[in-house]
N, C-alpha and C positions, 0 to 999 in steps of 0.2 A: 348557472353557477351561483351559489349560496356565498356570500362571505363571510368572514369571521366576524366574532363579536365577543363581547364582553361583559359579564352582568357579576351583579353586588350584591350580597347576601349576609344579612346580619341574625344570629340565631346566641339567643342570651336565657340563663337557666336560673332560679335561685332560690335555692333552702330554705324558706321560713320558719321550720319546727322539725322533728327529727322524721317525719315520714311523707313530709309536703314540700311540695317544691311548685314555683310558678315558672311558667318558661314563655317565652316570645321568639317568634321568627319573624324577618320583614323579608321578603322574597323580593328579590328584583327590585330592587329599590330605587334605581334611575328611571324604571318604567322602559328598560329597552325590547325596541321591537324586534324580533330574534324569529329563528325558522330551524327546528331541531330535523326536518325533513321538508319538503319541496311542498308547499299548498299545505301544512298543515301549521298556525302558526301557534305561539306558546301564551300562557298567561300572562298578563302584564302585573303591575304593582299589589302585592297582596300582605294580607300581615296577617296572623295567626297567635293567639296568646289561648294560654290554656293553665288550669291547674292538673295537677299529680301527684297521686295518693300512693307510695310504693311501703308495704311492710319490710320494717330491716331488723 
């Protein structure tokens, strides 16, 4: 038996100019140890930032 769990996810976007945007995600952000199936377990604490160039 697997039990339930709980995890925290922050994902933040923002415009700087009319075709650019920077964005951030923090994934998992308490670091919980979680099991999305039996023996395979998931990634812990990650953060991701990035720039985006979209024509409008």
């Amino acid at each position: 038996y697997m039990g339930g769990y709980a995890i925290f996810n922050l994902y933040g976007n923002y415009e700087f100019a009319k075709d650019w945007s920077i964005f951030g995600r923090w994934n998992n952000i308490f670091n919980k140890d979680y099991q999305l199936s039996y023996g395979y377990n998931t990634p812990g604490s990650n953060l991701f930032i990035g720039v985006r160039y979209a024509m409008k």
